[in-house]
C-alpha positions in Angstrom: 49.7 163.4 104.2 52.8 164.5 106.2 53.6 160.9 107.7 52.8 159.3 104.1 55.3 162.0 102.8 57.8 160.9 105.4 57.4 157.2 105.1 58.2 157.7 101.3 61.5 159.9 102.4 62.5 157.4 104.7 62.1 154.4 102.2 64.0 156.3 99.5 67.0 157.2 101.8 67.0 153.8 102.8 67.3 152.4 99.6 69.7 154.9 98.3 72.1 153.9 101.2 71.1 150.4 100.6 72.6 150.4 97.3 75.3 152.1 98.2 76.8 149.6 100.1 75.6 146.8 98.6 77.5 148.5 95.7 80.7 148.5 97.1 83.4 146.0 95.8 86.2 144.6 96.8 88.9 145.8 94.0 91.7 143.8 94.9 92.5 140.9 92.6 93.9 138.2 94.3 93.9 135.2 91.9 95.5 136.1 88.7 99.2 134.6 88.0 101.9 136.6 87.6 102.3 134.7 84.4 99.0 135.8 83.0 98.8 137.3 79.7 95.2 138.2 79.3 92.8 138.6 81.9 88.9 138.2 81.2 87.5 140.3 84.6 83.9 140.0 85.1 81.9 141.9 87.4 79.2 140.0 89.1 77.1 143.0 91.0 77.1 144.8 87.8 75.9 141.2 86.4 73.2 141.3 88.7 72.1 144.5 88.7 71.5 143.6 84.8 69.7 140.8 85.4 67.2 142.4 87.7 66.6 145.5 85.3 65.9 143.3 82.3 63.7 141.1 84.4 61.6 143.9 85.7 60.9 144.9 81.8 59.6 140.3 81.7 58.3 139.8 84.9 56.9 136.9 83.6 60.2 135.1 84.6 60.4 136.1 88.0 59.3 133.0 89.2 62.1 130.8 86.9 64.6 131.5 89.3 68.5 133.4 88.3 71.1 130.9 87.0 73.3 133.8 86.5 75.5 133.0 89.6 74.8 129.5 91.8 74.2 130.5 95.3 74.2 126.7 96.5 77.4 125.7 94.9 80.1 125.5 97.9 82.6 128.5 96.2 83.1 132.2 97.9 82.1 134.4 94.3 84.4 137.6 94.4 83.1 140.4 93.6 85.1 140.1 90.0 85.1 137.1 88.4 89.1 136.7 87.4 89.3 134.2 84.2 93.3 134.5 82.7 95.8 133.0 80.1 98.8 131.6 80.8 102.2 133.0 78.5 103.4 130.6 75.8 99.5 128.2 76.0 97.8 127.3 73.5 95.0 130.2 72.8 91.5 127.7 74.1 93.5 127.2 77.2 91.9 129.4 80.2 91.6 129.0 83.5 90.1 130.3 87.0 90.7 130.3 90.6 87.8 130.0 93.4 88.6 129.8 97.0 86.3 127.1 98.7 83.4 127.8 101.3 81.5 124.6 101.9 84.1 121.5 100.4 81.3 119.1 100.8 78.4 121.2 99.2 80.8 122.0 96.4 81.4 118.5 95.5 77.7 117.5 95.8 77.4 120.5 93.3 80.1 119.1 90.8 78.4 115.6 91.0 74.8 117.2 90.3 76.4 118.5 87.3 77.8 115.3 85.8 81.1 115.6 86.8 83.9 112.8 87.2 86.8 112.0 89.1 89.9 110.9 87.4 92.7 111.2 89.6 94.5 113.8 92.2 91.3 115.5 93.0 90.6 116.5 89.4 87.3 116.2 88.1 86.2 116.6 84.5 83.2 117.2 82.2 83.6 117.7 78.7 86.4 120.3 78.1 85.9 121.6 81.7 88.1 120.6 84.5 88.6 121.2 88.0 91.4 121.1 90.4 90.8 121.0 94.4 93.4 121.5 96.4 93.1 122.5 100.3 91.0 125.3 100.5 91.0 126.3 96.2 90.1 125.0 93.2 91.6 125.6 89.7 88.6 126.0 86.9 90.0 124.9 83.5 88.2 125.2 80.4 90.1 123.0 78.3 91.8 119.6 79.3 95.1 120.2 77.6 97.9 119.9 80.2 95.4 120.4 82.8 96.9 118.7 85.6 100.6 120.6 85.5 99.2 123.9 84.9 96.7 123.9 87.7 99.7 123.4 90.0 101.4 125.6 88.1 98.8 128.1 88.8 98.5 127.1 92.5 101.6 127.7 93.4 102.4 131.2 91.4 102.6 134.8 92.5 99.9 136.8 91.7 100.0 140.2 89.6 98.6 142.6 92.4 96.1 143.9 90.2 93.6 146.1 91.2 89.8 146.2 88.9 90.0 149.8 87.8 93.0 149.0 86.1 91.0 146.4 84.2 87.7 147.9 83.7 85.5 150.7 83.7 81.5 151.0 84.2 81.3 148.0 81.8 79.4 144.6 82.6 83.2 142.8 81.6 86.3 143.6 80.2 88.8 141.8 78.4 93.0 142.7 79.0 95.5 141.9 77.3 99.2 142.6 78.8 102.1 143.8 76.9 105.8 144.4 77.2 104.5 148.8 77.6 100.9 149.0 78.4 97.6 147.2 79.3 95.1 146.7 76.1 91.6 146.7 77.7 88.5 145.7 75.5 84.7 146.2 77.4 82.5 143.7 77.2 78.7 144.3 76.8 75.6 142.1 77.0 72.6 143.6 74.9 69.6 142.1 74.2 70.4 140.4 71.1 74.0 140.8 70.5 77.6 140.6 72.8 79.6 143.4 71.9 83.7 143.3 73.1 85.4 146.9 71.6 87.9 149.5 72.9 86.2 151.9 75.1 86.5 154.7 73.0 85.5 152.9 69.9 82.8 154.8 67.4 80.4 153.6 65.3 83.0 153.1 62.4 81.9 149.3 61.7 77.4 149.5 61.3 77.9 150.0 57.4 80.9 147.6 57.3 78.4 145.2 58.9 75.6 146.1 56.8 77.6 145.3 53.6 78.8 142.3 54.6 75.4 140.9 56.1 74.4 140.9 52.3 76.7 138.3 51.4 76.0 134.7 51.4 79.4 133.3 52.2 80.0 131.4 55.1 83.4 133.4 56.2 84.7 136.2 54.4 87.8 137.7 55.8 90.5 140.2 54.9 93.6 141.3 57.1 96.7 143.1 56.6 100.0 142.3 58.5 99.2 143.9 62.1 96.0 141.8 62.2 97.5 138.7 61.2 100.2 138.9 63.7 97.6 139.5 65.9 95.5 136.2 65.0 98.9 134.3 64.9 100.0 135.1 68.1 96.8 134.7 69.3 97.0 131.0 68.3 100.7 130.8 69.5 102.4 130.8 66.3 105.3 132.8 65.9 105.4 132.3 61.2 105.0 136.4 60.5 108.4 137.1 63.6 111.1 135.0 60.2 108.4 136.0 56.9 106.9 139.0 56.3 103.1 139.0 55.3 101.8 141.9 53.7 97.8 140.7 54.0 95.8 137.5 53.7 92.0 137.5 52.1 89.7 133.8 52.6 86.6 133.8 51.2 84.4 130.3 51.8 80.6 128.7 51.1 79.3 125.5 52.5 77.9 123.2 50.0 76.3 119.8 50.2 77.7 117.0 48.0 77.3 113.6 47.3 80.1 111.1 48.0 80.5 108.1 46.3 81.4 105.2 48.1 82.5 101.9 46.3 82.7 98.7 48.4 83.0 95.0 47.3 81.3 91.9 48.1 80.6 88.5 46.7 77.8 86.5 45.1 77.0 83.0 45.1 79.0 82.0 42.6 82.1 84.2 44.7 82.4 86.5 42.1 83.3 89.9 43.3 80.7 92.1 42.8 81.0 96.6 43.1 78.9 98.0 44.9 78.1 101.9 44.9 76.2 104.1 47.2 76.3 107.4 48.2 76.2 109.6 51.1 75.6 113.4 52.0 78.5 115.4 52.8 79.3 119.0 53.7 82.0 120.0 52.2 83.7 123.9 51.9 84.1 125.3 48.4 87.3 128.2 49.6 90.2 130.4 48.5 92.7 132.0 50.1 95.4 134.1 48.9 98.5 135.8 50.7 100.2 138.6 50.2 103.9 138.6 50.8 107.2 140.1 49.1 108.8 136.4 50.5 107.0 134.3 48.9 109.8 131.8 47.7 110.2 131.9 51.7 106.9 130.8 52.4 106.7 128.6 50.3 109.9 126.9 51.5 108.2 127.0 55.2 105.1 125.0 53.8 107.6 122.3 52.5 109.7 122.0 55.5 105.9 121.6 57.3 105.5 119.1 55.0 101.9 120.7 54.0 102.8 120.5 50.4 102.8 117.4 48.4 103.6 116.3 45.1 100.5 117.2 43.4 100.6 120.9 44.7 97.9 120.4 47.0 97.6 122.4 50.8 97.4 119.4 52.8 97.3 121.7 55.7 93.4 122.2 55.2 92.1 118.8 55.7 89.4 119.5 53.0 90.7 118.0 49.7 90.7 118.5 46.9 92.6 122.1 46.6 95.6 123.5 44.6 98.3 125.7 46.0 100.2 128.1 44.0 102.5 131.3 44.1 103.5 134.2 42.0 106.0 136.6 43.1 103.7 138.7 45.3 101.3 136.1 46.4 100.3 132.2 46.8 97.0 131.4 46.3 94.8 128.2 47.9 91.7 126.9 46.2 89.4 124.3 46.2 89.2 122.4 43.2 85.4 121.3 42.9 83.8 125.0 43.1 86.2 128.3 42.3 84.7 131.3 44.5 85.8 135.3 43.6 86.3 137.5 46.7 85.1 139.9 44.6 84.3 143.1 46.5 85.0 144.1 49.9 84.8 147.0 52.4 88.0 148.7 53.8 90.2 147.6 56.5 90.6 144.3 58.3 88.1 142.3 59.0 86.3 138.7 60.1 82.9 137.7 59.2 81.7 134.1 59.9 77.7 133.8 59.2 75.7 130.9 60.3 74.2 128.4 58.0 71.6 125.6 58.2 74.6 123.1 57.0 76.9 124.2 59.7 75.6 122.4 62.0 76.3 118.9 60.1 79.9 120.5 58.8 80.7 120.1 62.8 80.2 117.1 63.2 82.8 116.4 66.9 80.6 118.8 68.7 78.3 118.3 71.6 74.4 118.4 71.3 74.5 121.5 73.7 77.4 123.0 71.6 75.2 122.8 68.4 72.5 124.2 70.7 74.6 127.2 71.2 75.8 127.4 67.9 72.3 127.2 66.3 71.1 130.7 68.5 74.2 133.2 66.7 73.6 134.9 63.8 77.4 135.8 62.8 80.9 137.0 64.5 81.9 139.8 63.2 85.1 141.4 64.2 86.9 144.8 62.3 89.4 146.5 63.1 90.2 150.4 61.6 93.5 152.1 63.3 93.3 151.9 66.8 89.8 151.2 67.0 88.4 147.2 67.3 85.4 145.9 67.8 84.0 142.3 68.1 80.5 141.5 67.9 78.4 137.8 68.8 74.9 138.6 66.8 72.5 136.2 67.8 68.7 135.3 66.4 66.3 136.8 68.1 64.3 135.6 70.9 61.7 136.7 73.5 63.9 137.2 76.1 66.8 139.4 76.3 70.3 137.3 76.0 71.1 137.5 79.6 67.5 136.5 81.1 67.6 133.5 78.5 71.2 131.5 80.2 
């Protein structure tokens, strides 16, 4: 009983010192730019350490094999993940720094997964691209000016950062760097949702949710001036630093229509002859209105954009027909074929976009694995109240738990 007893003591001590060091991380971020103005820092043994607790709870996966990080891919994996945006780029344009183990395993591994050479040791798939250069590689995840911003990145300074700066006891975080401080989001992975918030966020947004969940729009949205700066600047536009916005509200259904198309042909006698058919469209019915004591100044800014033509109409939004028009406190945007009412709405700022069996078809330019991924969320929801905000991915349920089902 005594040697059983001792056996069991042994195995726990070795385990607790086995974890212990297999715990320990190197904290020293190496690969951000000093030009970085958000930093997406994930941490891969926490990752892991997920993934094995939610597969002891299915072990009827054990024997699929973990995709969460490639073993067999060529790359040295930090112990954080460092994904970061460069100042003054447009807001899809991220990138990520790798340094290279095995140059010859890794490009086996990029051309096992489809991608192609195009030129100066960049390859590309999709919106992803990669740059190799000596003993790196530059990760992009959008093409746009890919080539002189990976040697941009290359060749820059790094921050000096260090993780517990970034992140605290959370699977990921998300930074964002300002002029005075460092804005840090967590990032969780639940079973059937991805939650980003401030740490210290409370449970201020369930019945906000709740309410809105109800509704049958497709987006419903409401946000006063700090939240549209935020979503402007976001999307590098600089319109609310020369007008002041008070608030903008949208409020949008998908509907499908049928489009008449007339073409012309001729008979045997060449007599021009019409020819109608139709075709199924998806098409938003949508209104937007914003606030603003400059609205004469706004207005003047959509003119000078050229968004406004002669018949009044937004030609910004690509979906005609609409009708633009302005009071003194506000201009209004609406389509012409279907009026829609906000009607009520909860308090504060918020962003709710819900899925919708005719989604799917509105998005027509994306990939069959991006419909794929689109087709598993439920809604984006994100709120903000004060100093509290809170994004949350809701997808449809499934059998597995969202991180044993990548």
């Amino acid at each position: 009983m005594k040697k059983i007893l001792v056996f069991i003591l042994i195995v726990f001590v070795l385990t607790i010192v086995g974890y212990f060091f297999w715990s320990l991380k190197d904290k020293d971020l190496k690969l951000v730019p000093k030009d970085a103005d958000a930093v997406v820092l994930i941490d891969v043994k926490k990752l892991k350490e997920q993934y094995f607790f939610s597969a002891l709870k299915h072990p009827f996966v054990w024997f699929g094999g973990s995709t969460i990080i490639s073993k067999n891919n060529g790359l040295i994996i930090p112990d954080y993940i460092q994904i970061f945006h460069l100042k003054n780029t447009n807001f899809s344009q991220w990138y990520s720094i790798f340094e290279i183990k095995d140059k010859d395993n890794f490009l086996e591994f990029l051309k096992g997964k489809g991608f192609k050479i195009t030129e100066n040791n960049i390859y590309k798939k999709d919106r992803l691209s990669i740059k190799i250069e000596a003993s790196k590689c530059v990760v992009g995840f959008s093409n746009s000016s890919f080539g002189e911003k990976s040697k941009l990145i290359l060749n820059s300074k790094t921050k000096g950062l260090y993780a517990d700066q970034l992140i605290n006891n959370s699977v990921a975080s998300v930074s964002y760097f300002a002029k005075s401080k460092i804005h840090k989001f967590a990032v969780y992975l639940n079973d059937d949702n991805i939650e980003i918030k401030t740490k210290t966020v409370q449970d201020i947004f369930s019945s906000q949710i709740s309410e809105l969940e109800k509704q049958t729009q497709f987006l419903k949205m409401k946000l006063d001036s700090k939240n549209v700066k935020i979503i402007s600047e976001l999307f590098n536009k600089k319109l609310t630093d020369s007008i002041n916005i008070n608030s903008v509200s949208a409020i949008s259904e998908l509907e499908s229509v049928n489009d008449k198309i007339v073409s012309y042909a001729y008979d045997d006698n060449f007599n021009e002859v019409e020819k109608v058919s139709y075709q199924k469209l998806v098409q938003p019915n949508y209104t937007i209105n914003v606030q603003s004591p400059e609205t004469e100044k706004l207005w003047s800014y959509f003119q000078d954009q050229k968004w406004i033509n002669t018949e009044n109409q937004f030609t910004a939004i690509p979906f005609q027909p609409n009708v633009i028009k302005k009071n003194s406190f506000e201009i209004s945007i609406q389509s012409t074929r279907k009026n829609i009412n906000f009607g009520e709405s909860p308090s504060g700022s918020f962003i709710l976009l819900k899925n919708n069996l005719l989604l799917v078809d509105f998005l027509k330019v994306l990939s069959p694995s991006d419909k794929k991924s689109i087709s598993k969320v439920n809604y984006l929801y994100y709120g903000n109240k004060g100093d509290y905000y809170y994004l949350k991915l809701q997808l449809k349920k499934d059998k597995l738990p969202f991180i044993l089902s990548q």
